[in-house]
PAKOLFI-964308 format. One line per 4 residues: number of its first residue (from 1); their letters; for each residue x, y, z of N, C-alpha, C, O, CB. Coordinates in steps of 0.001 Angstrom, whole numbers. Each point is the difference from the previous one (the first is absolute). Glycine has a CB too. Example, Ala and Ser with C-alpha at 12.3 -4.5 7.8 and 13.67 -1.06 7.14 Angstrom:
1) AS) 13190,-5690,7800,-890,1190,0,900,1200,0,1036,-19,665,-2928,-1154,581 ~ 1542,2223,-1966,820,1190,60,-770,1090,730,509,1108,169,675,-1736,-2314
END
This chain:
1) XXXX) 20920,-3177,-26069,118,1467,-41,1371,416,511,681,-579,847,-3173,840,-515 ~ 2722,666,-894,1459,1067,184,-93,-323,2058,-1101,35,549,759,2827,-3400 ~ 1609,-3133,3652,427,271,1106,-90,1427,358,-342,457,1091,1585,-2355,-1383 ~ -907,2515,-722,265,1450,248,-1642,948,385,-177,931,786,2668,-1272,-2773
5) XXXX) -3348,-277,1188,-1648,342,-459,-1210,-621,1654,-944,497,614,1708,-1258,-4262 ~ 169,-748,3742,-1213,20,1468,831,531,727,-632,634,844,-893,-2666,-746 ~ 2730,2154,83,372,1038,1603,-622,1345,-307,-839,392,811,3451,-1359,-96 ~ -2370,1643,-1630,-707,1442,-214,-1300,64,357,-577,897,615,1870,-487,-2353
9) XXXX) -1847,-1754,1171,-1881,-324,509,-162,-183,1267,-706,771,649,72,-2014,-2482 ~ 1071,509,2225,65,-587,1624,277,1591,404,-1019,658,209,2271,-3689,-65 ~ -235,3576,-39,270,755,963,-1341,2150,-419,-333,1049,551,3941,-3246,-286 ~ -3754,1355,-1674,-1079,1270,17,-1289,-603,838,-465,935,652,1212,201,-3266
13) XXXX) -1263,-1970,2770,-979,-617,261,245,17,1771,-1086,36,580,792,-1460,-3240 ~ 1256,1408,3414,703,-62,1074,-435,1719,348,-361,436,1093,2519,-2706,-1708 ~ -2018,2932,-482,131,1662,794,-1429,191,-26,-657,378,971,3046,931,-1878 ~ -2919,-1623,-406,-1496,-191,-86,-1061,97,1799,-679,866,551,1660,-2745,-3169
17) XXXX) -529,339,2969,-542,-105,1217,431,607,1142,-447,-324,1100,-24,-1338,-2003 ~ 1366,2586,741,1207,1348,1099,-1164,711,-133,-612,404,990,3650,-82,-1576 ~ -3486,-86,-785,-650,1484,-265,-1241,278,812,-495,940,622,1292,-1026,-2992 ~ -1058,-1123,2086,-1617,-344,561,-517,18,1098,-1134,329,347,1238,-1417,-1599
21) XXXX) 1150,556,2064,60,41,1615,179,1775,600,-659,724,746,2073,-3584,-811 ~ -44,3024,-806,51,1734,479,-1222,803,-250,-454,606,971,2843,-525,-1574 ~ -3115,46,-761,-749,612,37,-1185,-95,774,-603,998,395,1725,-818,-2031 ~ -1488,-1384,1874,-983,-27,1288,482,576,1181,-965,434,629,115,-2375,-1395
25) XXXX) 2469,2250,1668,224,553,662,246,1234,261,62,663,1035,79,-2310,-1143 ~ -7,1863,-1033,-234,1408,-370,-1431,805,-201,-229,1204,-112,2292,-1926,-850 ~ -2831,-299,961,-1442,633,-354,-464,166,1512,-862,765,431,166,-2027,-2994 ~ 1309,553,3107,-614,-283,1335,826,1344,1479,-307,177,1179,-25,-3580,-2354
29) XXXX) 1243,3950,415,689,964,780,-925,554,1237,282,-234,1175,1093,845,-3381 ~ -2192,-65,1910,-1498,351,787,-602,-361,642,-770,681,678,550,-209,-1658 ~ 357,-1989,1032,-1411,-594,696,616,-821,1446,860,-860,190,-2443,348,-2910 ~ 433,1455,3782,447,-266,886,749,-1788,486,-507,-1062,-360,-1241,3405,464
33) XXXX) 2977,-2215,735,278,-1222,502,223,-1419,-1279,-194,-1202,182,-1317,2422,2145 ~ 2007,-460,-3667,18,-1305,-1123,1154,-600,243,822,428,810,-2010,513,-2693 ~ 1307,-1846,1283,1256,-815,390,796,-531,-1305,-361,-934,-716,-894,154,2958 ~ 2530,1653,-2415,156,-389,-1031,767,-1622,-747,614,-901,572,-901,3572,-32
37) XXXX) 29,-2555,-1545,228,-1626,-606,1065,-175,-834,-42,624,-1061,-2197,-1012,1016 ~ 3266,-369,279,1279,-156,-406,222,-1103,-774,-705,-1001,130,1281,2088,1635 ~ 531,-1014,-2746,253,-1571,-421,1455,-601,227,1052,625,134,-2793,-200,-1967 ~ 1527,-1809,1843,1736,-940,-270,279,-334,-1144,-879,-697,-508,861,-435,2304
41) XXXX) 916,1341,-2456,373,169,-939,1515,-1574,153,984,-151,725,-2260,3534,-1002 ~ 882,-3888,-421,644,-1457,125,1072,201,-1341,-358,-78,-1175,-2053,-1642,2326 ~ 3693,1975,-718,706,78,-977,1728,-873,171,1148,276,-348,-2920,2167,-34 ~ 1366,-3127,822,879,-1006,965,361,-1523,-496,984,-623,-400,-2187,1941,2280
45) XXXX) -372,-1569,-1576,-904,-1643,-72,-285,-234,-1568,-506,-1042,-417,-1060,1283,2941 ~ 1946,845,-3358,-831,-483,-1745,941,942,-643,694,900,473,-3755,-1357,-281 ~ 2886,-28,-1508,847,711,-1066,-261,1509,-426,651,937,-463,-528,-3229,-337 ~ -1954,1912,1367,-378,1453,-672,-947,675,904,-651,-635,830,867,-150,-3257
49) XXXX) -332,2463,2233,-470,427,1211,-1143,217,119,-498,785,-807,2116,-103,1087 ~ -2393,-1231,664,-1571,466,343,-162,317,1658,864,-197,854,-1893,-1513,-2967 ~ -368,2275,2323,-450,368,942,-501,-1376,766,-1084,-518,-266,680,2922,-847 ~ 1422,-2995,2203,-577,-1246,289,-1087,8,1284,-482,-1093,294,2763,124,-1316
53) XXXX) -2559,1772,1553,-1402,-118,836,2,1763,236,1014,638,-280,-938,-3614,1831 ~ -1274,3633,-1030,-679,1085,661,572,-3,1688,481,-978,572,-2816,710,-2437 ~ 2184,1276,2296,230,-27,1675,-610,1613,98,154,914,-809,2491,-2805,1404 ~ -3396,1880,711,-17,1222,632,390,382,1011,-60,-627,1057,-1129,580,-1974
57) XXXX) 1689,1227,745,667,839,1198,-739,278,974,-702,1008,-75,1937,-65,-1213 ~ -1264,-1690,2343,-1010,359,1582,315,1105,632,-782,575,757,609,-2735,-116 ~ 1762,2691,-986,211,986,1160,-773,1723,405,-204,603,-1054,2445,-2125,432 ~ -2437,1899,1199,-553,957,534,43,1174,-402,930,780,208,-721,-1929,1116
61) XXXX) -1316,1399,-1997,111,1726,-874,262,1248,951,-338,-192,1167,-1595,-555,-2945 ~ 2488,2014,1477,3,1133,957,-1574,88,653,-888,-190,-831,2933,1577,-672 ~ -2486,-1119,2905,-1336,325,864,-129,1771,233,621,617,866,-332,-3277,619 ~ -874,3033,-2093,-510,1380,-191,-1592,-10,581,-888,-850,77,2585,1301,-2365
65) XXXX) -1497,1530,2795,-1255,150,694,-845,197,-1050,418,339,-1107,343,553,3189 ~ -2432,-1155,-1726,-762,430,-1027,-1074,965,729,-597,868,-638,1058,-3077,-908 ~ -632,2028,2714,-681,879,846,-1678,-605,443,-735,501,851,2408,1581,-2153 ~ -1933,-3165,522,-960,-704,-165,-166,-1032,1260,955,-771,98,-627,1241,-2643
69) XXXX) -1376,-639,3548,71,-632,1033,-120,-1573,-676,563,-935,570,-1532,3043,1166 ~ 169,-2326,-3027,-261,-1328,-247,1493,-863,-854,253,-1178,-253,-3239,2098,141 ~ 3489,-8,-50,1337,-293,-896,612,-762,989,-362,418,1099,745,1678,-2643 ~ 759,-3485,1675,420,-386,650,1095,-911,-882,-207,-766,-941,-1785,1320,2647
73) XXXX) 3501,-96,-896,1345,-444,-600,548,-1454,604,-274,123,1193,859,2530,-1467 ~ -149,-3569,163,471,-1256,514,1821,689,-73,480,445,-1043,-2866,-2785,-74 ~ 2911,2295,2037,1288,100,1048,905,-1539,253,348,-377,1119,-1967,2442,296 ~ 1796,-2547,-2227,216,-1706,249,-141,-1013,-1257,-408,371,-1101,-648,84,3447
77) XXXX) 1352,-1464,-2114,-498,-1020,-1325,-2076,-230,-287,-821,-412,-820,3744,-1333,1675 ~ -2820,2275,305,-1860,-681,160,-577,484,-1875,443,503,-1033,-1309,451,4768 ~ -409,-1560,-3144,-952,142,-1186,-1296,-394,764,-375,-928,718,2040,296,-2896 ~ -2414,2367,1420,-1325,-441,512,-1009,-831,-464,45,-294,-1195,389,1983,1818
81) XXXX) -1286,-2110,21,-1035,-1587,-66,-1084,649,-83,-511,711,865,1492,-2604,618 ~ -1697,1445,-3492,-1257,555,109,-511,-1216,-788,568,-663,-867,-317,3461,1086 ~ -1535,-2917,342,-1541,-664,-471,-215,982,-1818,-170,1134,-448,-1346,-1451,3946 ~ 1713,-1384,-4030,-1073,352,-1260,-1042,-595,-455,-447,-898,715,1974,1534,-1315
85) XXXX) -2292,-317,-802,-720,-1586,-30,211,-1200,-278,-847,-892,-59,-122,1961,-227 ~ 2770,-1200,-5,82,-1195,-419,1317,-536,1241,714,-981,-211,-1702,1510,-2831 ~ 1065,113,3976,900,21,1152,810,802,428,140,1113,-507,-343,-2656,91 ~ 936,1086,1511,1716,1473,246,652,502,-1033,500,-621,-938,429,-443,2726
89) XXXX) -941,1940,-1640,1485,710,-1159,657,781,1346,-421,198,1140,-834,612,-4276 ~ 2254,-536,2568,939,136,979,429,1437,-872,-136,-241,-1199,899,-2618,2346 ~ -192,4564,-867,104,1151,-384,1311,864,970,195,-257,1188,-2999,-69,-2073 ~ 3440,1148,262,630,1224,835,-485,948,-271,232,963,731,1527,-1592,-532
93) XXXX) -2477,771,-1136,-981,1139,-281,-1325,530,1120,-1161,-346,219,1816,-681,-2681 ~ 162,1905,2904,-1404,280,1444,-702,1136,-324,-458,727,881,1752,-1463,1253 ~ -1477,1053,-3740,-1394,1164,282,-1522,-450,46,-798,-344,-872,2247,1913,-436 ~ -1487,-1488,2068,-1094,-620,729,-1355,997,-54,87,1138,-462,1783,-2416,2084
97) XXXX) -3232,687,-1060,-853,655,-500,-1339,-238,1013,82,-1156,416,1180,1000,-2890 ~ -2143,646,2876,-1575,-216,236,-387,-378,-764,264,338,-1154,-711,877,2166 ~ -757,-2533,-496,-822,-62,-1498,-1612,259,572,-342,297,1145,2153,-2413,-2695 ~ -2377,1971,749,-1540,375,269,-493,-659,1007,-913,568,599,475,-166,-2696
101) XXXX) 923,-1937,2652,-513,-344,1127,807,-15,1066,-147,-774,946,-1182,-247,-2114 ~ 2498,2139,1043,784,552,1186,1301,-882,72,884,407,753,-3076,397,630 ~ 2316,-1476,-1789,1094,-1314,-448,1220,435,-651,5,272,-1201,-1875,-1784,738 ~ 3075,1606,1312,1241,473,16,609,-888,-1340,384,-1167,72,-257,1829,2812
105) XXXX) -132,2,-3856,492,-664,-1518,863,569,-1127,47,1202,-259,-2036,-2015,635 ~ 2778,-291,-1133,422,765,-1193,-685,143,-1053,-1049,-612,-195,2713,91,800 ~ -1006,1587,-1644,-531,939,-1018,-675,-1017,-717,-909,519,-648,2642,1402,490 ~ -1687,-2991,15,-517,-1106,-584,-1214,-866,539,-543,-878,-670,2761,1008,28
109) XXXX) -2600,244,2012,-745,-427,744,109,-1460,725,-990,-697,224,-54,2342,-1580 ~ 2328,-1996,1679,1087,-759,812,-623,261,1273,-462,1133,133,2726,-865,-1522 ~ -2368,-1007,2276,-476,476,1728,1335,-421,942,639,-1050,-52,-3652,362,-165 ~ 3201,1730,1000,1518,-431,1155,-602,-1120,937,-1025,-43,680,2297,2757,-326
113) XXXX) -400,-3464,-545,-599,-1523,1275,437,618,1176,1124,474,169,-634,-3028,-1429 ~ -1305,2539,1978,15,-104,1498,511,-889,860,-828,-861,297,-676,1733,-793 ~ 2927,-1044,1196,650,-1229,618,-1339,-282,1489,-342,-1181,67,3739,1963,-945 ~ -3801,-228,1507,-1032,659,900,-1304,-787,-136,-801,26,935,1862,2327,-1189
117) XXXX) -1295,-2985,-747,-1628,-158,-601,350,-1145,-1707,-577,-17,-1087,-645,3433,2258 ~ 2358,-4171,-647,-71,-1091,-1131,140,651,-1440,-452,-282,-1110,-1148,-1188,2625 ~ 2257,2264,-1113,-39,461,-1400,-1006,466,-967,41,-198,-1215,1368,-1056,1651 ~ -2565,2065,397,-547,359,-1152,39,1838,502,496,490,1014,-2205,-3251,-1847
121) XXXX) 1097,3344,-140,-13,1384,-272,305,1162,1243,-228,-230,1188,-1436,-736,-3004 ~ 1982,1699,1518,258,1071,1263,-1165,862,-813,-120,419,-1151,3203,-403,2265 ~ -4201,40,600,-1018,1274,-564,351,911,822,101,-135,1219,-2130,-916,-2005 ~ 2339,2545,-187,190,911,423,-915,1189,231,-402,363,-1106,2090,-1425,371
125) XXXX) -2177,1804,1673,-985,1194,318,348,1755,-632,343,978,664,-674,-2706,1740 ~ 60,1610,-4054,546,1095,-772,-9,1304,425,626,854,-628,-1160,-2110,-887 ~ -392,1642,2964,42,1049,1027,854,84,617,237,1143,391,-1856,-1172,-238 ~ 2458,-950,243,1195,546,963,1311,-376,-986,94,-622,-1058,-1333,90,3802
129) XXXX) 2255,1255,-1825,1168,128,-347,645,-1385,479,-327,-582,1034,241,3246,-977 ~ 1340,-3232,-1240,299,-1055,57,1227,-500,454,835,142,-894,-2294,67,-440 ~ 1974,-780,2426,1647,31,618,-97,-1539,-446,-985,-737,49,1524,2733,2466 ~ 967,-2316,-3035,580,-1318,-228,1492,7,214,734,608,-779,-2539,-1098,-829
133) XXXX) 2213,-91,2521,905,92,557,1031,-991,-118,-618,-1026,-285,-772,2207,1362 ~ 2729,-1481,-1015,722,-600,-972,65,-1288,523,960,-477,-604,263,2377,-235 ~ -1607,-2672,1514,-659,-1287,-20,-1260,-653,-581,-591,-995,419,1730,1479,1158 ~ -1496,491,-2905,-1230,344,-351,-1419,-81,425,-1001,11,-716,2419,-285,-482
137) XXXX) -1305,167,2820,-1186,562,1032,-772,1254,-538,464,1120,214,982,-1897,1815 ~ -2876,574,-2877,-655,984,-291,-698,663,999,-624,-843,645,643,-118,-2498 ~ -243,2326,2373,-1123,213,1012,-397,1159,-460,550,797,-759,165,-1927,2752 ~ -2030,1148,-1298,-1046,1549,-545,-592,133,1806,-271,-885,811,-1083,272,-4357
141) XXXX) 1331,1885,3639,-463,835,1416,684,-809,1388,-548,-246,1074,-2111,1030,-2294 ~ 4207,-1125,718,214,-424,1063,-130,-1593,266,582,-506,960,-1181,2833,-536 ~ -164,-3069,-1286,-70,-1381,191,307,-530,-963,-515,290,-1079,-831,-254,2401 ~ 2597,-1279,-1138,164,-963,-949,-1317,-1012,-988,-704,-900,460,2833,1090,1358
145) XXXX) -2121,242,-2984,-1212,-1098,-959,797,-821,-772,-520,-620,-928,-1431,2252,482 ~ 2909,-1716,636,607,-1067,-755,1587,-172,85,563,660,873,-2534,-274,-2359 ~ 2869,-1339,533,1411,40,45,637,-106,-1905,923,-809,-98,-1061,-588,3160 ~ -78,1778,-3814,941,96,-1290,794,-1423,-252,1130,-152,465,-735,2858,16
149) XXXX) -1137,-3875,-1345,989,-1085,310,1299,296,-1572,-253,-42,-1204,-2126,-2171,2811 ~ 3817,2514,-842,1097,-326,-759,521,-1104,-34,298,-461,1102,3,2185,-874 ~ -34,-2446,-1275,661,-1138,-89,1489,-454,-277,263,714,-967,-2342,-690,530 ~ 3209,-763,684,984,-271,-541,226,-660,-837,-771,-960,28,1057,1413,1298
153) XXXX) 379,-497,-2118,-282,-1186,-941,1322,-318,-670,688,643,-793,-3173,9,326 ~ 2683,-2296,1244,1519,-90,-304,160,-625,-1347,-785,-620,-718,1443,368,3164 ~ 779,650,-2591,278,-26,-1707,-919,389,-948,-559,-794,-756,1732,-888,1198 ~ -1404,3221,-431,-1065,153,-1145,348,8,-1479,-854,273,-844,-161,952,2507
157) XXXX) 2579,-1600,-2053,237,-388,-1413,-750,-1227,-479,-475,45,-1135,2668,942,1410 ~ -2330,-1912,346,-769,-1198,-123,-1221,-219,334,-739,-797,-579,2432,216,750 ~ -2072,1452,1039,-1272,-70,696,-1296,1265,-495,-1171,236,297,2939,-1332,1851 ~ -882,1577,-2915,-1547,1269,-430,533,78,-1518,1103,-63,-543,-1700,2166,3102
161) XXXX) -861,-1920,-3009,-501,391,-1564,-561,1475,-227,-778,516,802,65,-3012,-1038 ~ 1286,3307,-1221,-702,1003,399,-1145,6,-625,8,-400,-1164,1723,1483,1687 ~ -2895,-672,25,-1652,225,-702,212,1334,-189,-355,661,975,-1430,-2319,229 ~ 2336,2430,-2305,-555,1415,-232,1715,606,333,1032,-626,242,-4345,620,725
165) XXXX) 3023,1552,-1095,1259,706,919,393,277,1280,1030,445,506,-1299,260,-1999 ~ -925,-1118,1949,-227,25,1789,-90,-1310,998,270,-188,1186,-1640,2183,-1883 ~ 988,-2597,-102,-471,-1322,975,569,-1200,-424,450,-309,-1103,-2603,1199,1542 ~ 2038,-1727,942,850,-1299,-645,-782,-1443,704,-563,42,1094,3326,1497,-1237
169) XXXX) -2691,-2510,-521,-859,-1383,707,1193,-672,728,1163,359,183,-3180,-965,-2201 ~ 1423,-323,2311,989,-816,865,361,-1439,-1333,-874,-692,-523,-480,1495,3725 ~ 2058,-849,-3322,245,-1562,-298,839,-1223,210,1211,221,46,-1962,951,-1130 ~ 295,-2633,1244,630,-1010,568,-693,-96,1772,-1110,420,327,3548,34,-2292
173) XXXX) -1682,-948,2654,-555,-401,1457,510,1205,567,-73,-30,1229,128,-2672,-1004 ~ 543,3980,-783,242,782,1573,-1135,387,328,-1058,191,-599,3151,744,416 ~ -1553,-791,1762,-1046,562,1085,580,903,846,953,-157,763,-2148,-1798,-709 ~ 163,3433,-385,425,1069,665,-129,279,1339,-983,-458,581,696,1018,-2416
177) XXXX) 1407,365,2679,-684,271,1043,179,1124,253,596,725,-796,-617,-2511,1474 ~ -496,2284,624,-110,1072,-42,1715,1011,430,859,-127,873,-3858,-808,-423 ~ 2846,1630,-1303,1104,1066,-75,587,1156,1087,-11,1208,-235,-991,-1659,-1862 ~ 1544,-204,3404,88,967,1089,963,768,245,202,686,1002,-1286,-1919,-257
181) XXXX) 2001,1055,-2160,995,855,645,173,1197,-1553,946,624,-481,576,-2947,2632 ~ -2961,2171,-2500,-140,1156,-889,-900,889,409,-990,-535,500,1560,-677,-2169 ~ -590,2460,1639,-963,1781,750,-659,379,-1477,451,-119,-1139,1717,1664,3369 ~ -3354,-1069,-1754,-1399,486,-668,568,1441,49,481,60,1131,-2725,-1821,-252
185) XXXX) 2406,2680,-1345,255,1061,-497,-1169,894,-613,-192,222,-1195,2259,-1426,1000 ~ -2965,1767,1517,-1037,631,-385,-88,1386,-1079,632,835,649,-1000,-1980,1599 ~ -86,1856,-3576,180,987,-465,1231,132,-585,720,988,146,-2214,-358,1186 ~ 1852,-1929,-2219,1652,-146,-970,-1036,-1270,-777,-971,-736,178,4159,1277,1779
189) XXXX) -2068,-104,-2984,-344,-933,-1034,1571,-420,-387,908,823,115,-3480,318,-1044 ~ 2834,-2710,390,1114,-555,-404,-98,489,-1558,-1022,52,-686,1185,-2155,2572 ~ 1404,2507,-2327,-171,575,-1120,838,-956,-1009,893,-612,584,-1319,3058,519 ~ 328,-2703,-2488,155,-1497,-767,1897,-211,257,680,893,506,-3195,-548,-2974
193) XXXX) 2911,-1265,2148,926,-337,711,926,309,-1801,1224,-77,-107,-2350,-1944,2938 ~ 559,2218,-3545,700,95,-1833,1460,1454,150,-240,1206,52,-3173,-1771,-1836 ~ 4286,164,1807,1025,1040,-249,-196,788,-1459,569,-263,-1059,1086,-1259,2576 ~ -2495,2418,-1287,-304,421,-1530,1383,941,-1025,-104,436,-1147,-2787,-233,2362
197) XXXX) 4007,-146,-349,983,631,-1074,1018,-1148,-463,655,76,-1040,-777,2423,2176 ~ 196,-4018,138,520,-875,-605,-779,-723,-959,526,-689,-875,735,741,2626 ~ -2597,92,-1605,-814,-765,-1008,454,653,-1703,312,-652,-997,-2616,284,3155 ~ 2182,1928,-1982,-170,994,-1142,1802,-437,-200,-103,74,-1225,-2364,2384,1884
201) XXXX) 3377,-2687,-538,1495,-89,-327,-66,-1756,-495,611,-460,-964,648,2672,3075 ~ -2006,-2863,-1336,-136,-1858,-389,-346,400,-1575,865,-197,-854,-2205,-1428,3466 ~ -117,2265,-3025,-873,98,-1203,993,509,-1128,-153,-239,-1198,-2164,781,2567 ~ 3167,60,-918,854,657,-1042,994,-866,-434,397,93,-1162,-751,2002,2051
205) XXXX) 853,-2992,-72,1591,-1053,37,-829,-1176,-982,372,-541,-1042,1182,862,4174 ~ -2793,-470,-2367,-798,-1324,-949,-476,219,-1412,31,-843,-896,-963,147,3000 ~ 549,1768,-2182,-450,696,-1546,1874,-8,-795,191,-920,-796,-3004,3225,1901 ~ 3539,-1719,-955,1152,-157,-288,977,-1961,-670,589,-401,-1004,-1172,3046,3100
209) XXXX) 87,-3307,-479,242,-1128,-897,-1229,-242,-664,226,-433,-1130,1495,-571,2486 ~ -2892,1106,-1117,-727,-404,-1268,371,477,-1400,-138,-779,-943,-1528,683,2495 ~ 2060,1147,-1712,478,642,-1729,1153,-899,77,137,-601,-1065,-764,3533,647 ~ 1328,-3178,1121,1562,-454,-113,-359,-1871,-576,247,-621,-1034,1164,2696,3656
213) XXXX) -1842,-2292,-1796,-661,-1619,-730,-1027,178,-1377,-209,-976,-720,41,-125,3463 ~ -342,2209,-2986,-739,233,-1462,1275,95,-1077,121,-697,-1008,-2439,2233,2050 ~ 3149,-604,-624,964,34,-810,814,-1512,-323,-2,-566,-1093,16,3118,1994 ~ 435,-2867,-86,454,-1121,-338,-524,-1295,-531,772,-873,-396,202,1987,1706
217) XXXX) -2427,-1272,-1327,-1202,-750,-772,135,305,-1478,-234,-779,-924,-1440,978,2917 ~ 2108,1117,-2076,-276,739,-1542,1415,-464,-324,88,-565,-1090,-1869,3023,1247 ~ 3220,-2317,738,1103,-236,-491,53,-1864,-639,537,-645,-901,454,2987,2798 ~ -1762,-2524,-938,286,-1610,43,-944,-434,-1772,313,-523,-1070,-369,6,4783
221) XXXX) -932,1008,-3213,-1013,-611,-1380,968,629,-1578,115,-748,-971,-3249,1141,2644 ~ 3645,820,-1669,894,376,-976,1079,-830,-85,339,-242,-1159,-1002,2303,1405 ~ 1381,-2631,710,944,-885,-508,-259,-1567,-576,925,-632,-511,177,2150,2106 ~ -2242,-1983,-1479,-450,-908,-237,-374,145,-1026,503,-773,-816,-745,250,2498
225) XXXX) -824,1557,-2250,-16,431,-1709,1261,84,-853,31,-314,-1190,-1853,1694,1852 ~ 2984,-876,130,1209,140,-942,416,-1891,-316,188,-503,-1108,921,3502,2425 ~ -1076,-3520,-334,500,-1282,-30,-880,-811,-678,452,-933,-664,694,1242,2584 ~ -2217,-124,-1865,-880,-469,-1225,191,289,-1684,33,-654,-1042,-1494,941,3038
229) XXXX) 1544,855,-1635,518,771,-1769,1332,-778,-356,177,-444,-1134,-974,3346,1510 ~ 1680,-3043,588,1499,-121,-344,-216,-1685,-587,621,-322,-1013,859,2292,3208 ~ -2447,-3069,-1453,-145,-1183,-128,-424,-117,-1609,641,-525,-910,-1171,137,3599 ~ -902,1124,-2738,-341,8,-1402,881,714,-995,-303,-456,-1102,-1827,278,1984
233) XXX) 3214,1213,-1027,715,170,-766,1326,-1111,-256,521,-326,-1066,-1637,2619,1619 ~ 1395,-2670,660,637,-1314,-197,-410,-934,-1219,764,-412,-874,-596,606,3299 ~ -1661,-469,-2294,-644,-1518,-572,207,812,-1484,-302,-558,-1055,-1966,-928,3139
END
């Protein structure tokens, strides 16, 4: 095939997987504490250009009030530690919730591990008012019922997977610990970390070379018809 025809392919196929990534970050503008997902673009190491691995951006979205006592913002690298049925997931997403058996949980029905009690559930008393304080020490009427376990988790380019837009597993041998030099931020929520006017200016530059490599697919395949014609008028 034409040189001219797989670079145009390669590199449409290259924006292809740009698109795919932005638009998920873009969809995700909204949702509390998302993290957005970036690519490397290997144009160095090979002749032709592709998207050579995924990465996500860990760093720390703007922390806004929400006024909500159960809402809770992470101030630090931490990540909070919740029980599922198939194990930890690890979240910055702290809208948090009661559930029917009083069990301090996410919207998904996730339970907050308790550093206090081995890690299992924080039960909360839906009659009183709820203080959590930025060592994530929960207390109701004055008495501590539990502690909020945050975790650290070193190198999370390698060490976490994402499950969903919120949550992430652990993978390989790391082992977390606990996160002390990150603050519980009672009544804030972390807001997604997606630069949505650099995203909306990226979508426009990438759509751009995408027509620009169409065009030149169409230039390329036309010159190859001429040089064909010219061969057979030759014979």
């Amino acid at each position: 095939m034409d040189p001219l025809l797989i670079s145009a392919a390669s590199g449409m196929n290259a924006r292809m997987e740009s698109l795919d990534i932005l638009a998920n970050n873009m969809a995700n503008t909204s949702t509390v504490a998302y993290k957005a997902d970036r690519e490397f673009n290997n144009l160095y190491q090979a002749q032709l250009p592709y998207v050579q691995s995924q990465w996500t951006d860990y760093s720390q979205g703007n922390l806004t009030v929400s006024g909500n006592s159960l809402d809770l913002a992470l101030s630090g690298s931490g990540f909070f530690a919740l029980n599922t049925p198939t194990g930890i997931v690890y979240t910055r997403n702290g809208a948090f919730q009661i559930s029917k058996s009083n069990r301090l949980q996410s919207a998904e029905g996730y339970t907050l591990r308790n550093t206090r009690d081995q890690g299992k559930p924080i039960i909360i008393d839906p009659a009183q008012a709820i203080d959590i304080g930025k060592d994530g020490i929960v207390s109701q009427g004055g008495q501590e019922i539990g502690q909020i376990e945050v975790d650290a988790i070193d190198n999370p380019q390698s060490s976490l997977k994402k499950l969903g837009a919120s949550y992430f597993a652990l993978t390989g041998t790391s082992v977390p610990k606990l996160a002390d030099a990150t603050e519980v931020r009672q009544g804030m929520l972390e807001q997604s970390n997606v630069p949505a006017s650099d995203q909306a200016v990226r979508l426009v530059s990438i759509m751009r070379q995408f027509e620009m490599l169409q065009r030149a697919m169409l230039v390329g395949t036309d010159m190859d018809k001429q040089a064909i014609q010219e061969v057979a008028r030759v014979s």
